[in-house]
C-alpha positions in Angstrom: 78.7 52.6 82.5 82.1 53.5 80.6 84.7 55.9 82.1 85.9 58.5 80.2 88.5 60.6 81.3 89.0 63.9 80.3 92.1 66.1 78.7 91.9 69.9 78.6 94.2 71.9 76.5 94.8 75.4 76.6 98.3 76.2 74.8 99.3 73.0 74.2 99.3 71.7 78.2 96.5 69.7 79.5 95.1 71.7 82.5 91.7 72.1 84.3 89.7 74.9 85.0 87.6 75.4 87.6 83.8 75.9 86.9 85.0 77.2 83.9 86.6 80.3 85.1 90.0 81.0 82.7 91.9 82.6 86.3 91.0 79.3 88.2 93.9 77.5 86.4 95.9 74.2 87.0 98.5 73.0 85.0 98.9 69.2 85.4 101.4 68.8 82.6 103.1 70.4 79.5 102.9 66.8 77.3 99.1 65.7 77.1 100.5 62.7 75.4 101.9 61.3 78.4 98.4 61.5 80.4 96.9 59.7 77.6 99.6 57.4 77.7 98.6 56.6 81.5 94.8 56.5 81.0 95.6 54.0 78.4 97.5 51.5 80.5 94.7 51.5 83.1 92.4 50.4 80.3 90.9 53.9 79.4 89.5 53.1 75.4 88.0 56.1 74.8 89.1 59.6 75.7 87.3 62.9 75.8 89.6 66.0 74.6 88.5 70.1 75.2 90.3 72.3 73.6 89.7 75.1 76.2 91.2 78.2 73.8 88.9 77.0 71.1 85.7 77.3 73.3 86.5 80.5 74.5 88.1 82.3 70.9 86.7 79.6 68.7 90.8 79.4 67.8 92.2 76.3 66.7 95.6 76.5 68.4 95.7 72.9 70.0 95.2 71.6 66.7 98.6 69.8 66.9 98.5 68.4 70.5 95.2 67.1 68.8 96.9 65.3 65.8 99.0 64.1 68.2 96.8 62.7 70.6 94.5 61.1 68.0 97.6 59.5 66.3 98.5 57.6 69.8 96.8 53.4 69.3 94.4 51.9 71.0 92.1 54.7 72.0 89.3 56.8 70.1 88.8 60.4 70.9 86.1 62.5 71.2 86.9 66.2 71.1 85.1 69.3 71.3 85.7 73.2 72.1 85.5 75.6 69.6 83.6 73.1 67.0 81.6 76.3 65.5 81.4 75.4 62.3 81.0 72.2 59.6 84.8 72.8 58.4 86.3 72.3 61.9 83.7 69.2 62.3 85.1 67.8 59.4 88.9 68.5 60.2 88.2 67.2 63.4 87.5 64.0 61.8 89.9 63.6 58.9 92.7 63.9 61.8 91.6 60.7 62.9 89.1 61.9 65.9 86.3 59.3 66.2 83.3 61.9 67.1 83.4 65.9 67.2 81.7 67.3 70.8 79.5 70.5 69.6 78.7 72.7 72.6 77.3 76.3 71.6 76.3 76.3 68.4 74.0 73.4 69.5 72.3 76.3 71.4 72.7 79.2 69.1 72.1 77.5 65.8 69.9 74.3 66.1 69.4 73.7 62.5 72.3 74.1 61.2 74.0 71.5 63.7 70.6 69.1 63.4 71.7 68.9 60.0 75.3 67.7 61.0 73.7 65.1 62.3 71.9 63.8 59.5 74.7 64.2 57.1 77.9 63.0 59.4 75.7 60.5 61.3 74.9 60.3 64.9 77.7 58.5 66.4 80.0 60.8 64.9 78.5 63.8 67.0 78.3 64.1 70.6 75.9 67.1 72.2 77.5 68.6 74.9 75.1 70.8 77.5 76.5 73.1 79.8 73.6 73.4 82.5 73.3 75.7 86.2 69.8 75.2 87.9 68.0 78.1 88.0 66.2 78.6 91.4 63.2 76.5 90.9 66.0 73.7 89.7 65.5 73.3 86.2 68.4 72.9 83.9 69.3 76.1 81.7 72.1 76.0 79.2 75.1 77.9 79.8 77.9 78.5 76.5 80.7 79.8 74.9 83.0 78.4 77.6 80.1 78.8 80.3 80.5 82.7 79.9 77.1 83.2 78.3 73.8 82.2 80.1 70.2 81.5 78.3 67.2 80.9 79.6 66.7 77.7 77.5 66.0 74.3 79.0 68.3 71.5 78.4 65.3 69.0 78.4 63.8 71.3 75.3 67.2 71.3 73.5 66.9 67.5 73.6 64.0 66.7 72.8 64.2 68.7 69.6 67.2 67.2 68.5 65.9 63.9 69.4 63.7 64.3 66.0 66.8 64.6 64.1 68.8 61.4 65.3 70.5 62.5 68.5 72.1 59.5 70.3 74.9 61.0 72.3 74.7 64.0 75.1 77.1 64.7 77.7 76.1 67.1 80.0 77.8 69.0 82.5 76.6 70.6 85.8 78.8 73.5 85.3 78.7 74.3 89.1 80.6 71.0 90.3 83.0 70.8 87.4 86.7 70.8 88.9 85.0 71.4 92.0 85.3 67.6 93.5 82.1 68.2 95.1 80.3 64.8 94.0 78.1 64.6 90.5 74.7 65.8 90.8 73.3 62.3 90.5 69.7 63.6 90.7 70.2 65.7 87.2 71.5 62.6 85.2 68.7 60.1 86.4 66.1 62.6 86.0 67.9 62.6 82.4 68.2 59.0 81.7 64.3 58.8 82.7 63.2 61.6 80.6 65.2 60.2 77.2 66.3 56.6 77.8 66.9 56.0 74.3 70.1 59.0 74.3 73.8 57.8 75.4 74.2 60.2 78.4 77.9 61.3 79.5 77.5 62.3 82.8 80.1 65.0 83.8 81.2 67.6 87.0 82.1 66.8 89.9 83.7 63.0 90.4 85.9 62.4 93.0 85.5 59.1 94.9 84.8 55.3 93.6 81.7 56.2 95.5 80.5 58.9 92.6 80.7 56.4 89.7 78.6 54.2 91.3 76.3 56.0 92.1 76.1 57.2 88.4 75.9 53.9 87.8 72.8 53.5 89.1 70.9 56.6 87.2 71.3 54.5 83.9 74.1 56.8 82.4 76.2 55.4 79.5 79.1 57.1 80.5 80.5 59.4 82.8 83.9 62.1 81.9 86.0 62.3 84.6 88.8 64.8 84.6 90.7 66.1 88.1 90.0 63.4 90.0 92.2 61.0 87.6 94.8 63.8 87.2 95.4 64.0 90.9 95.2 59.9 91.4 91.9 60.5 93.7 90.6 57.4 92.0 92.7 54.3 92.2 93.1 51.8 89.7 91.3 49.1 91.1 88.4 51.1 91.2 88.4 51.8 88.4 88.2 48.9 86.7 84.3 47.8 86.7 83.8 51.6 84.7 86.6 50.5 82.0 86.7 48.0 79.3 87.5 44.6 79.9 89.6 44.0 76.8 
C-alpha cells in the first residue's frame, strides 16, 4: 500500500478543513511548495493536490500554486477540486499534472465523465467518492465540497463506471476527514472485496502508524493522508514501509 499525502489549497496556502466545513479552517502554511518539498525528502512519489476554492465555486484560483507544484522533480501529482468540465481536465494535464481527481460531476453527469475515461485513458483519471453512511450503513455520495447530499450508493456509482474502464477510486468517509479519528477500515475492505480489480485510495481519518496498517490489510492501493503528516503525527520511520523504496 502507497502513501499519499495530501495538499489543500484555498488562496494559494495549503490548509485543511475539517469534515469539509469552510469555518473549520487551519492554515499550516502560506508556501505549499515547501510541504511538498518535505514529503519529497521522506520519499513521498506521488502527491494528491485539492484545490478547496475550486470544489466549492468551481474557480480556478490555485491554478498557479498548481503550476508550481507540478513543476517541482521527482513527484507526480494528482489533483482534483473543481474538475467540472473536459477543458479544466485537460489544462490540468498539459500543466504537467499526471491524473485529474473528478469528484461531482462523477455523480451529476455519469456519461459525460465515463467518456473522459475512454478518451484520456484510465490512469489519467482518478474517481473520487465523498461517502456518509446512512443509518442502515450504506455508503451515499456526498458533493460539491460535501455541501450537497444524494441518496446514491457509492457501490452503484462503481460498478457502473466499472463498464467504462475505471481503475482508480479514492474514497473518503467524509465524517473522519481532518477529524484524526482513525479510517473507517471496515468501508475500504468491504470495498476492496466488492471490486478487487479498482486501485482504491483510502482516505479520512489517519492519525497513527497503527491506521496505515491496518489499511494495509483491507487490500487498499493506497491511502491519502493529510493532517496527520502536516502536524508530524506520523514519524518518518513509519512511514517508510507505505513509501517507495527508490
Amino acid at each position: 500500500m502507497l502513501l499519499i499525502p495530501a495538499i489543500d489549497l484555498r488562496g494559494g496556502r495549503c490548509v485543511r478543513l475539517l469534515q469539509g466545513r469552510f469555518d473549520a479552517e487551519t492554515v499550516y502554511s502560506d508556501d505549499p511548495a515547501e510541504i511538498l518539498r518535505r514529503y519529497r525528502s521522506l520519499g513521498a512519489r506521488r502527491i494528491h493536490v485539492v484545490d478547496l476554492d475550486g470544489a466549492r465555486q468551481g474557480s480556478q484560483g490555485n491554478r498557479a500554486a498548481i503550476a508550481r507544484l507540478a513543476a517541482e522533480p521527482g513527484v507526480s501529482l494528482q489533483v482534483g477540486g473543481g474538475v467540472r468540465s473536459r477543458a479544466v481536465a485537460d489544462e490540468l494535464l498539459a500543466l504537467g499534472v499526471a491524473r485529474v481527481v473528478v469528484g461531482s460531476v462523477a455523480v451529476t453527469q455519469p456519461l459525460e465523465v465515463a467518456s473522459w475515461l475512454q478518451e484520456l485513458g484510465p490512469d489519467k483519471v482518478v474517481l473520487a467518492f465523498d461517502v456518509r453512511l446512512d443509518e442502515d450503513g450504506r455508503p451515499r455520495l456526498a458533493t460539491h465540497g460535501w455541501e450537497k447530499q444524494t441518496d446514491a450508493s457509492l457501490w452503484d456509482a462503481v460498478e457502473s463506471y466499472s463498464r467504462h474502464g475505471l481503475r482508480h477510486v479514492l474514497c473518503t468517509d467524509v465524517a473522519r476527514d481532518g477529524a484524526l479519528s482513525g479510517p473507517n477500515v471496515a468501508l475500504y475492505a468491504e470495498a476492496a472485496r466488492r471490486f478487487p480489480a479498482i486501485e482504491w485510495q483510502a482516505s479520512g481519518g489517519v492519525s497513527a502508524a497503527t491506521d496505515l496498517h491496518e489499511l494495509a490489510k483491507t487490500g487498499v492501493a493506497a491511502v491519502v493522508s493529510g493532517r496527520a503528516l502536516l502536524e508530524g503525527r506520523l514519524g518518518a520511520e513509519e512511514l517508510q514501509p507505505f513509501l517507495p523504496s527508490e
